[in-house]
C-alpha positions as CSV (number, residue, x, y, z in Angstrom):
1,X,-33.9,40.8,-52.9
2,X,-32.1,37.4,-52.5
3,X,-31.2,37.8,-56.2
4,X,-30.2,41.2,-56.4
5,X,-27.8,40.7,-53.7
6,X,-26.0,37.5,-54.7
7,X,-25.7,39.3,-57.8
8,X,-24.3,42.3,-56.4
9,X,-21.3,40.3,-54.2
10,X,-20.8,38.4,-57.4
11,X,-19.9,41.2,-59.4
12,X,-18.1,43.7,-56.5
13,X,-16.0,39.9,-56.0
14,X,-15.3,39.5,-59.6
15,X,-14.2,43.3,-60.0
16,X,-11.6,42.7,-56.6
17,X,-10.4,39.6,-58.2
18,X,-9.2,40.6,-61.6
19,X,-10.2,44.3,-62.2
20,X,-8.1,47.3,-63.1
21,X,-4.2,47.4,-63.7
22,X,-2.9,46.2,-60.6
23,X,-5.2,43.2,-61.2
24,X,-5.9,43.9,-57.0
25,X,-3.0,45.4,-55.4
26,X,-3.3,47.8,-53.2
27,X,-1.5,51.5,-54.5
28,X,1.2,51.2,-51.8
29,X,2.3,47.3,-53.0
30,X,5.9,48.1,-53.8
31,X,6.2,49.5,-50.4
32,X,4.9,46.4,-48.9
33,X,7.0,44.3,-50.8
34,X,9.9,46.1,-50.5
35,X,13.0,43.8,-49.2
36,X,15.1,45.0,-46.2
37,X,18.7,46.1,-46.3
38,X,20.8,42.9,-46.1
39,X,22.4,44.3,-43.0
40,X,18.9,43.8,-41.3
41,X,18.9,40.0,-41.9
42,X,22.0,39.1,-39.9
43,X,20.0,38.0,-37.5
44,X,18.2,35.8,-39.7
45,X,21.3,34.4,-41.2
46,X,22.8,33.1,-37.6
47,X,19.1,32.4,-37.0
48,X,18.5,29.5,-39.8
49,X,20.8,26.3,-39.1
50,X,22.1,24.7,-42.0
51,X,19.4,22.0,-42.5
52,X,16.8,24.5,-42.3
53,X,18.7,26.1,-45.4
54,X,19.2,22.8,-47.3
55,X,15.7,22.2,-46.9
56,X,14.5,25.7,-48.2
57,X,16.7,24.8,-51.1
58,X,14.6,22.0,-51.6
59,X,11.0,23.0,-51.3
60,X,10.6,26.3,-51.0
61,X,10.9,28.0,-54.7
62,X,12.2,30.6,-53.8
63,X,15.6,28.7,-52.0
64,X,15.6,26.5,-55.1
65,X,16.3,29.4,-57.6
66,X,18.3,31.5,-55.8
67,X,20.4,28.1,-55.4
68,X,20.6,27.1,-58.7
69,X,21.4,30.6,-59.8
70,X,24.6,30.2,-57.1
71,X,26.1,27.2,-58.9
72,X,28.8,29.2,-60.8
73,X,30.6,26.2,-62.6
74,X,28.9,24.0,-65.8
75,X,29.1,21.0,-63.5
76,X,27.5,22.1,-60.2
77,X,24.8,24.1,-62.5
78,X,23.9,20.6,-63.3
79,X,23.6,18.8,-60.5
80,X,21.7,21.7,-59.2
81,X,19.2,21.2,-62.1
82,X,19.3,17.7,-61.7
83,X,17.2,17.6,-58.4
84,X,14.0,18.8,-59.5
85,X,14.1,17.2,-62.9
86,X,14.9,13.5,-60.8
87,X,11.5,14.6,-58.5
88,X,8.9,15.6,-60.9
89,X,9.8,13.5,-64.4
90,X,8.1,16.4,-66.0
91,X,4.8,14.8,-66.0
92,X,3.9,18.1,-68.8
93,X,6.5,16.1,-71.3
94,X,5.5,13.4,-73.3
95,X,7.1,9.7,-72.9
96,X,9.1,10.0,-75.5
97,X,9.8,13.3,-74.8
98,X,10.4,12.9,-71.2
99,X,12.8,9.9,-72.0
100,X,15.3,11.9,-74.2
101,X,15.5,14.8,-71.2
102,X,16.1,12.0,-68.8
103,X,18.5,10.0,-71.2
104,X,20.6,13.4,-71.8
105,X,20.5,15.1,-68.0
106,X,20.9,11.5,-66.2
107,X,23.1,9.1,-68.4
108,X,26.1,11.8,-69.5
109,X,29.3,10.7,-67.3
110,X,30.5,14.3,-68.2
111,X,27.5,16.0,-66.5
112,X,27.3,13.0,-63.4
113,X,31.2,12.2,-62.9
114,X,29.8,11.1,-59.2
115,X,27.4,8.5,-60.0
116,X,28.3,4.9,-60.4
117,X,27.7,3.7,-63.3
118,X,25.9,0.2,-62.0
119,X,23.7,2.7,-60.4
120,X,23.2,4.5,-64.0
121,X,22.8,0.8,-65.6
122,X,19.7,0.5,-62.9
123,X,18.3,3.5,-63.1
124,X,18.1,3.6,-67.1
125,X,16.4,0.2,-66.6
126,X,14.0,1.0,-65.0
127,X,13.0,3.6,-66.7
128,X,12.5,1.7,-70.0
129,X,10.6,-0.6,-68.0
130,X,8.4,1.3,-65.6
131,X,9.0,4.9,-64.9
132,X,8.0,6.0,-61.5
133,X,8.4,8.6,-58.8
134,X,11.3,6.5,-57.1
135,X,13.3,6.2,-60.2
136,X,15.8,8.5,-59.4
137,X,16.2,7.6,-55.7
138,X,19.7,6.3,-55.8
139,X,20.6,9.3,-58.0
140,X,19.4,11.8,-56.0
141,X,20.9,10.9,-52.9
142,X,24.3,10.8,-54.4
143,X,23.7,14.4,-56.1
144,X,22.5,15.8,-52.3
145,X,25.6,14.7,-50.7
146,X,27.8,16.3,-53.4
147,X,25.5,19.3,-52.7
148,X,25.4,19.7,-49.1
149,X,29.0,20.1,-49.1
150,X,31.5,22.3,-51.0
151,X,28.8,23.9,-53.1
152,X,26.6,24.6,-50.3
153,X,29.2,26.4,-48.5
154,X,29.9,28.2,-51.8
155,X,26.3,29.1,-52.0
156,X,26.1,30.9,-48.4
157,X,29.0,33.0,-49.7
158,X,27.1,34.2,-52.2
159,X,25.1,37.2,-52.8
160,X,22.0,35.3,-53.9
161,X,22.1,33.6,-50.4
162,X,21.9,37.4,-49.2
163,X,18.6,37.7,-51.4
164,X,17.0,34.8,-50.0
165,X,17.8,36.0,-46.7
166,X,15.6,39.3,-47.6
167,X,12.7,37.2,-49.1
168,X,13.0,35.5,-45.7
169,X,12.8,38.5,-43.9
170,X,10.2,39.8,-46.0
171,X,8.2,36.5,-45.7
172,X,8.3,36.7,-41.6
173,X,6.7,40.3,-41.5
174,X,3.6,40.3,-38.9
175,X,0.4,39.4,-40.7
176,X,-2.7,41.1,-39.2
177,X,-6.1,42.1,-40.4
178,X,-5.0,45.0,-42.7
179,X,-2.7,42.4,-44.8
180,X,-6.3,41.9,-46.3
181,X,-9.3,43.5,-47.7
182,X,-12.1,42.0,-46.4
183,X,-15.7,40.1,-48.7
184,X,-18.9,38.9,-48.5
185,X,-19.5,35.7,-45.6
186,X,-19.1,32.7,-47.6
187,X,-19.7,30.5,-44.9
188,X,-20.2,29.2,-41.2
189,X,-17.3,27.1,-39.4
190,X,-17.9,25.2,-36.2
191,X,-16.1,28.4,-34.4
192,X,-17.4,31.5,-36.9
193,X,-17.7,32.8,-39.8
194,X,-16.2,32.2,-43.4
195,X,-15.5,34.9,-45.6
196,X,-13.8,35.9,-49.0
197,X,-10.8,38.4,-48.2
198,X,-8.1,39.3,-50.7
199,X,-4.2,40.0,-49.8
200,X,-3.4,43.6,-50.2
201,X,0.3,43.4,-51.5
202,X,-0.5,40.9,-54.3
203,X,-4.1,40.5,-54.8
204,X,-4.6,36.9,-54.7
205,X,-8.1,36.1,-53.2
206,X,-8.3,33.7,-49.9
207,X,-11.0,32.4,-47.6
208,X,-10.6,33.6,-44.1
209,X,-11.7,30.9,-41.8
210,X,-12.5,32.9,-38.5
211,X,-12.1,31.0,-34.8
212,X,-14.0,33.4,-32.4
213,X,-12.1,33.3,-29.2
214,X,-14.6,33.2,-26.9
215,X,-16.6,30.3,-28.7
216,X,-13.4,28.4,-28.6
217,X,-12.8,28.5,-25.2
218,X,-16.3,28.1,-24.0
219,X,-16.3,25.0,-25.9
220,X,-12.9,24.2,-24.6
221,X,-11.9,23.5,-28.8
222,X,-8.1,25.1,-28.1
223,X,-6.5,21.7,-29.2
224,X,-8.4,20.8,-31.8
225,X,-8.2,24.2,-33.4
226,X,-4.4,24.4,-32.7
227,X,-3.8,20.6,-34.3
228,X,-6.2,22.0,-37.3
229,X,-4.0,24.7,-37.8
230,X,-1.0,22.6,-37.5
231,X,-1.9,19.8,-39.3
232,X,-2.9,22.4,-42.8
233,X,1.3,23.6,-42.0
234,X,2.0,20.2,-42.9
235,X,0.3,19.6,-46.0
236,X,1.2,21.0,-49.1
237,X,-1.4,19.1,-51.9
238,X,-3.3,19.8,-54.7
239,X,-6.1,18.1,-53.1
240,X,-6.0,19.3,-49.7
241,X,-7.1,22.8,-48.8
242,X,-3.8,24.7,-47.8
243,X,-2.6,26.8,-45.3
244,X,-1.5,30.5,-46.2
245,X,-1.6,32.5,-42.9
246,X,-2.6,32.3,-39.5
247,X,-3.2,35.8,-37.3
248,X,-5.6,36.8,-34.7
249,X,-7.9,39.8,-33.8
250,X,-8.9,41.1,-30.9
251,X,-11.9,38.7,-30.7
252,X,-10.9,36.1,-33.7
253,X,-8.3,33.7,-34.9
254,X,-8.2,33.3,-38.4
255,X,-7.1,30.9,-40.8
256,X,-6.4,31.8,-44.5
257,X,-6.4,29.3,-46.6
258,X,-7.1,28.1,-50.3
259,X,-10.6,29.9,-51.8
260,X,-13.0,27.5,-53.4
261,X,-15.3,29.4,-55.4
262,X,-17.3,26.0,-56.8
263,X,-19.4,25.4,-53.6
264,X,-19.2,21.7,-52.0
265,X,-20.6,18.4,-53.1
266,X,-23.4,18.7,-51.0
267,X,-24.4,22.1,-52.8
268,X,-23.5,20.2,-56.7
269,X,-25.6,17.1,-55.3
270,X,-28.8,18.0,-53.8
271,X,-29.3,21.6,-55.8
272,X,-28.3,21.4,-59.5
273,X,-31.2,19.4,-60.9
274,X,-32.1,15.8,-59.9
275,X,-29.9,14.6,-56.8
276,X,-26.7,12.8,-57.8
277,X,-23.9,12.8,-60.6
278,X,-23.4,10.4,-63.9
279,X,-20.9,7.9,-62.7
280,X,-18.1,9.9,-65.2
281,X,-18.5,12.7,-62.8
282,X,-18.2,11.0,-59.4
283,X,-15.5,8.8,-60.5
284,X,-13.7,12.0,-61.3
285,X,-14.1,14.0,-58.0
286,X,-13.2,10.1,-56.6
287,X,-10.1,10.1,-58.0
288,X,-9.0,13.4,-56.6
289,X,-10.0,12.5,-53.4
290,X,-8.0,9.4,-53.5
291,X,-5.0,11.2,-54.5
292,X,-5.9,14.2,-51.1
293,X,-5.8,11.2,-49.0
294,X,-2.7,9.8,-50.6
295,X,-1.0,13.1,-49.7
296,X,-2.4,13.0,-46.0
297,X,-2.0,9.7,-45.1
298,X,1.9,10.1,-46.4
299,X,2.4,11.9,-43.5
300,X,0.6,9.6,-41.3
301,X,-2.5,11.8,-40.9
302,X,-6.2,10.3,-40.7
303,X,-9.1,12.5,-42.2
304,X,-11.9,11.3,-40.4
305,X,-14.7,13.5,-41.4
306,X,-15.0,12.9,-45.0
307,X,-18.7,13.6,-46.0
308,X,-19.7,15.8,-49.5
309,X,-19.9,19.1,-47.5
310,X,-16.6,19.0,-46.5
311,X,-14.8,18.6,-50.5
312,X,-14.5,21.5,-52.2
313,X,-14.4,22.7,-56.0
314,X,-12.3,25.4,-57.1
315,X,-13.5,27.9,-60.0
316,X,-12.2,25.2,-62.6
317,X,-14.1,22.3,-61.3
318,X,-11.0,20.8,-59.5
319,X,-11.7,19.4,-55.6
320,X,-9.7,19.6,-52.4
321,X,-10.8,18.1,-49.3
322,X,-11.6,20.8,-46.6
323,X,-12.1,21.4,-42.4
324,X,-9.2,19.3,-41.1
325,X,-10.4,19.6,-37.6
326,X,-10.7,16.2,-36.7
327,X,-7.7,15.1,-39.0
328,X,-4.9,13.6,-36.5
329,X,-1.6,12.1,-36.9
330,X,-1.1,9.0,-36.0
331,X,2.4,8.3,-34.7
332,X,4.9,5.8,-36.8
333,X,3.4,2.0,-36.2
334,X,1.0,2.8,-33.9
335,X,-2.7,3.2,-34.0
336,X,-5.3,5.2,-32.3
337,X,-8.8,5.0,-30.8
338,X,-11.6,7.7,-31.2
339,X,-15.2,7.9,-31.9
340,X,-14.9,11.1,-33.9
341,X,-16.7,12.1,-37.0
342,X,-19.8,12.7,-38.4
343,X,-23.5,10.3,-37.6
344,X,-23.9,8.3,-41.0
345,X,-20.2,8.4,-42.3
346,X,-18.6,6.6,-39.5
347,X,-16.5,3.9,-40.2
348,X,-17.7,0.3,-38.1
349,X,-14.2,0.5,-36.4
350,X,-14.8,4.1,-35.6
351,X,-18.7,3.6,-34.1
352,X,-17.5,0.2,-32.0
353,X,-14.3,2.4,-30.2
354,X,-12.0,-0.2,-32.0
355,X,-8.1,0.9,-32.7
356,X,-7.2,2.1,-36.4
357,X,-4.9,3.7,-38.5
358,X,-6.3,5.3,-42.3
359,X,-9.1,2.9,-42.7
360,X,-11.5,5.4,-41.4
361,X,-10.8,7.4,-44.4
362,X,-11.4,4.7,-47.3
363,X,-14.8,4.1,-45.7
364,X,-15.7,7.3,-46.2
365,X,-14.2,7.4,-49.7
366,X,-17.2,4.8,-50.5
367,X,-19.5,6.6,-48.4
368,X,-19.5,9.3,-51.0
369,X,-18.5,7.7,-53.9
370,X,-22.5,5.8,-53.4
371,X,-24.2,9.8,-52.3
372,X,-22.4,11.0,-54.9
373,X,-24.2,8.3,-57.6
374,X,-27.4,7.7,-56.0
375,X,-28.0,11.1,-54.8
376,X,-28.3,10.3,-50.7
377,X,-26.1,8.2,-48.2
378,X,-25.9,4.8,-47.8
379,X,-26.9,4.2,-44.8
380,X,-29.4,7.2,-44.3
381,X,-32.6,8.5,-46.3
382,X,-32.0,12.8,-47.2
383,X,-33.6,14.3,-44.5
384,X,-35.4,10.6,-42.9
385,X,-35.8,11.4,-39.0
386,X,-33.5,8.3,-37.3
387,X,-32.0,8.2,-34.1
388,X,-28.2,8.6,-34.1
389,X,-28.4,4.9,-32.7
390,X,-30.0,3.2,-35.5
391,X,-27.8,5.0,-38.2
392,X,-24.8,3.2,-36.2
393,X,-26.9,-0.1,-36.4
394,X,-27.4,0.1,-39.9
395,X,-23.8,0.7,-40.6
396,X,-22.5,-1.8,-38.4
397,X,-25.2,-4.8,-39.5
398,X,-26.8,-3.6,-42.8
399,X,-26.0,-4.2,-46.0
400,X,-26.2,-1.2,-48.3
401,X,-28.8,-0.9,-51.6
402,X,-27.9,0.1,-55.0
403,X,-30.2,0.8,-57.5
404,X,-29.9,1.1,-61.2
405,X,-27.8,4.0,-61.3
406,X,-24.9,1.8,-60.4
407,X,-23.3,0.1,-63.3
408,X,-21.3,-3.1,-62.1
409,X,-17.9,-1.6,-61.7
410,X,-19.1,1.0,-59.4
411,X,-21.3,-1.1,-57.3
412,X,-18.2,-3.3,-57.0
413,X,-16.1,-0.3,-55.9
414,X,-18.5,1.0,-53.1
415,X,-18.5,-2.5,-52.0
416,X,-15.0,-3.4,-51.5
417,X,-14.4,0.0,-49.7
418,X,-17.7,-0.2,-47.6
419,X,-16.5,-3.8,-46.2
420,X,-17.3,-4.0,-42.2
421,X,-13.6,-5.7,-41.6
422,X,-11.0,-2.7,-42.0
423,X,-8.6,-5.6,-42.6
424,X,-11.0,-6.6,-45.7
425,X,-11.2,-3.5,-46.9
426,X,-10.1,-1.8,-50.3
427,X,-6.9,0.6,-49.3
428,X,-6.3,-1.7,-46.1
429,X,-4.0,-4.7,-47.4
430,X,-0.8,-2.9,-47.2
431,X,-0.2,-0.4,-50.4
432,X,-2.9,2.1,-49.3
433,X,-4.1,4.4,-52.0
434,X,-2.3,2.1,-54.9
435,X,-5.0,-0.7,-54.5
436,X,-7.9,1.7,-54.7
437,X,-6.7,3.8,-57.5
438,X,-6.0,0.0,-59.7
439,X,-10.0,-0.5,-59.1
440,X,-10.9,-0.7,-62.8
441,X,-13.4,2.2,-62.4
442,X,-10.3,4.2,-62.3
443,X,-9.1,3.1,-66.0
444,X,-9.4,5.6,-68.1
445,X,-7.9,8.1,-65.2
446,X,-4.0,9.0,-66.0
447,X,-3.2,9.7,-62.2
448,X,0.0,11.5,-63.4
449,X,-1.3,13.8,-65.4
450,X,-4.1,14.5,-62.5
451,X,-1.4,14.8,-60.2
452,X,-0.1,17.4,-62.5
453,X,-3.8,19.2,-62.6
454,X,-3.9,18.5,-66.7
455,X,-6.9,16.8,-66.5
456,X,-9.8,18.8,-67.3
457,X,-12.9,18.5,-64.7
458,X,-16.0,16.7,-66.5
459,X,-17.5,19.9,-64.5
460,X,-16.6,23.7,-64.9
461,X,-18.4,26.2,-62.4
462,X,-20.1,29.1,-63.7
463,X,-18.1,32.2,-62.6
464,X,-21.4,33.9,-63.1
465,X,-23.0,31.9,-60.3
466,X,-22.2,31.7,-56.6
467,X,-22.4,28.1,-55.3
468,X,-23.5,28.7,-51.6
469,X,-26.3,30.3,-49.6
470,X,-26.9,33.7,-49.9
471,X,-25.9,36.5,-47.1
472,X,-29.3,36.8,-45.8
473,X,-29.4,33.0,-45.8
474,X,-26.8,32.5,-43.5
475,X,-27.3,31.6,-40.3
476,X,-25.6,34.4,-37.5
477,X,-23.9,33.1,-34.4
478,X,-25.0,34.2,-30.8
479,X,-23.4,36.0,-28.8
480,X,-21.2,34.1,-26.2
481,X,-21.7,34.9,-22.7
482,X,-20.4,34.3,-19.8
483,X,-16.9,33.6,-21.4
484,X,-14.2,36.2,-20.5
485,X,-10.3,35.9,-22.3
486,X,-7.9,36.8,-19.8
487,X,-3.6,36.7,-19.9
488,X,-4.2,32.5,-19.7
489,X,-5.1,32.4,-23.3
490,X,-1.9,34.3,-24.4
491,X,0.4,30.9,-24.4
492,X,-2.3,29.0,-27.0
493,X,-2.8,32.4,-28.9
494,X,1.2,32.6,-29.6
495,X,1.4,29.1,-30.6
496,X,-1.6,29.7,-33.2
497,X,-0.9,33.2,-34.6
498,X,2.4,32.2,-36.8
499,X,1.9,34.6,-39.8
500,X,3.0,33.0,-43.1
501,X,3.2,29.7,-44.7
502,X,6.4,29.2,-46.7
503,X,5.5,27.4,-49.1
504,X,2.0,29.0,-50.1
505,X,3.3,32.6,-49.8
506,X,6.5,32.4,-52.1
507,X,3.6,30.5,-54.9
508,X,1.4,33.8,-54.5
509,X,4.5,36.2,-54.7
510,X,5.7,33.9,-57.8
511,X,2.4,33.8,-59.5
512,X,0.7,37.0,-58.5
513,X,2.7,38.8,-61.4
514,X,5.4,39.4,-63.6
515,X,5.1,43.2,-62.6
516,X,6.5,42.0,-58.8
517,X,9.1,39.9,-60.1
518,X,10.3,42.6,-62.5
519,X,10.3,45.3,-60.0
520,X,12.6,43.2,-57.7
521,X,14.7,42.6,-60.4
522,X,15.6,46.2,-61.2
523,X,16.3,46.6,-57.2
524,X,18.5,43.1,-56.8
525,X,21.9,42.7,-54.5
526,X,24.6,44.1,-56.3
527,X,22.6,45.3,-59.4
528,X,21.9,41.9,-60.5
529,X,18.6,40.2,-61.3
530,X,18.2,36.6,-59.5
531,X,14.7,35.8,-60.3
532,X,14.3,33.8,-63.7
């Protein structure tokens, strides 16, 4: 029975993912897609202040094309082009490659009249001698000045400003229930239920993380759900679950975020065959966890719950880190106190109520880097009975045990990130994620071109399989009693429900399908297409 029903979700999901023309939209998606008439975004247009503009031209796509289509002179086309080229250094282009695009976009006095040339002199040499994010620094700053000005103003002239004001409007529609179709339960959260649900307009697939309201406020968990939910606004990484929409329902909150079809490590380590990964494998998933908390602690946010349950892998093999519910960020040159997280992954700081900052975070990086090797925790036996006190004992006093599975490099690894002393510790001497990811296990990983997801996972799920528990297997929640919402709850419940996520919704609108791009094409501001 178990069987016959996994397989039966598995192929209903497959058939709602990719099946028939409208590869999942629902009949009606032009209507819900349809942009206003620019008259109805006036509003909008007073409403958005000029930095809020500048900064949609910056990282949302959607501001960033219709800007660079508004440069109308050779000049200004440039330097609108020049900003993304300076941020990314095409990581797809070979060196060589990626040198001569730099060398002719960069180093032309015709195309950059407005740089100084000592600051050209600098930046060519350091990109012959080590090409890096912050290469074009001094560039850039010099191009967004010239851009914030005369050809910004030009730009909100403009009828492609008038087009981003409609995606805009179209963008701050209510969500509700009925944006989605609704899939099997994938899932329990600490709140409710997980499921698979699929966006009507556009047919990209999402996991609907629902909050039921009266378990929240029985357990009093309003601010730690509302900092969750927060928290995933801020981050927008490849290695980090993200953020899509937040609505409620009459008895839920719900987060949609990023589906991971893969199942978590804990499912890949303990139910594939023997328990554990070859080292090729862990260093792998490693490495993209590094890079998730790279992203995270950039904006001064601590994880502090990283265990293998809570990593995800995507239907290409690819991880993010998942459950931000006890993420927190930590104000600039401060640190905090907390004895958060979970009984065996603790960091000694953490257990002993000591102040810290992300060192929390690379403890538990070699907390699973050893489960994921030797196929159970370091300081705790799979499934050994111990009280919570003498798992703290152990990781406070006891040395940890490797076994043969551990070739040198990654024994030396899980050592320098397990040290007691945070100030000892691997990611803790001042350059963070730099110091782990120079650890000689890492060697043979290009982080650029993981950065750039062109690596290929030593591990590719099944799409044939389904990586969690079955239906019937799933626990149900209770019901809560005694628990009644009244008007009270209204102030948290507005601050939660914010409907869509820039960044993620303009990515599934972009990539759902040329069909919606060409559609608004033939119905553009004054006859004119404005999408590339």
């Amino acid at each position: 029975r178990c069987k016959v029903n996994m397989l039966a979700h598995t192929l209903g999901w497959m058939y709602s993912c990719g099946g028939g023309k409208r590869n999942g939209r629902s009949k009606k998606w032009k209507e819900m897609l349809k942009l206003p008439h620019i008259s109805q975004c006036e509003e909008l247009r007073c409403s958005i202040g000029k930095q809020k503009r500048m900064r949609a031209c910056e990282a949302e796509r959607y501001g960033a094309m219709l800007c660079r289509w508004g440069g109308s002179d050779c000049g200004r086309k440039f330097r609108l082009d020049f900003l993304p080229v300076s941020t990314r250094l095409h990581p797809q282009l070979q060196a060589g490659d990626r040198k001569r695009c730099v060398y002719r976009c960069v180093f032309s006095a015709a195309h950059l009249p407005d740089v100084p040339q000592d600051v050209v002199a600098g930046c060519r040499e350091r990109l012959e001698q080590s090409p890096c994010k912050e290469l074009f620094n001094d560039c850039t700053k010099i191009v967004r000045d010239y851009l914030s000005g005369a050809p910004f103003s030009s730009y909100q002239e403009s009828m492609h400003f008038s087009r981003f004001l409609q995606w805009k409007w179209l963008e701050r529609q209510p969500v509700t229930k009925n944006t989605f179709r609704h899939y099997r339960v994938l899932g329990k959260g600490g709140f409710g239920e997980v499921c698979a649900c699929q966006v009507r307009a556009t047919g990209k697939m999402y996991a609907c993380k629902k909050l039921e309201k009266k378990r929240v406020k029985k357990r009093k968990g309003e601010a730690m759900a509302l900092n969750e939910k927060r928290i995933l606004e801020k981050v927008n990484s490849s290695f980090v679950v993200n953020l899509a929409y937040a609505y409620e329902t009459k008895d839920a909150l719900c987060l949609v975020l990023t589906i991971m079809n893969g199942g978590d490590l804990k499912f890949h380590i303990y139910n594939m065959g023997n328990s554990g990964f070859d080292e090729q494998r862990a260093i792998f998933y490693a490495a993209e966890i590094c890079c998730g908390l790279e992203d995270l602690h950039r904006e001064r946010i601590v994880y502090r719950d990283l265990k293998p349950e809570n990593i995800l892998l995507d239907d290409r093999g690819h991880i993010r880190i998942s459950d931000l519910g006890l993420a927190v960020q930590i104000p600039e040159g401060e640190t905090i106190r907390g004895r958060v997280g979970t009984v065996g992954y603790m960091a000694p700081e953490v257990i002993q109520n000591e102040s810290y900052s992300v060192s929390p975070d690379w403890w538990g990086l070699g907390c699973l880097i050893f489960e994921m090797i030797q196929g159970q925790s370091p300081f705790r036996k799979r499934k050994e009975r111990v009280k919570r006190e003498e798992v703290d004992r152990r990781v406070r006093e006891d040395q940890e045990e490797y076994s043969d599975k551990f070739a040198e490099e990654a024994k030396d690894i899980c050592r320098q990130l397990l040290v007691k002393d945070p100030k000892e510790r691997l990611g803790c001497q001042g350059r963070g994620a730099i110091e782990v990811k120079q650890h000689p296990i890492f060697r043979n990983i290009n982080f650029k071109r993981l950065e750039a997801n062109m690596l290929d996972p030593p591990f590719s799920p099944d799409p044939r399989a389904v990586y969690c528990k079955d239906v019937l297997d799933i626990e149900q929640f209770s019901t809560v009693k005694g628990v009644n919402l009244d008007p009270t709850d209204d102030d948290f419940y507005h601050k939660f429900v914010t409907g869509s996520v820039s960044i993620p919704w303009q990515n599934e609108v972009l990539h759902a399908d040329d069909v919606i791009i060409q559609y608004h094409n033939r119905h553009a501001v004054c006859g004119t297409a404005v999408v590339p």
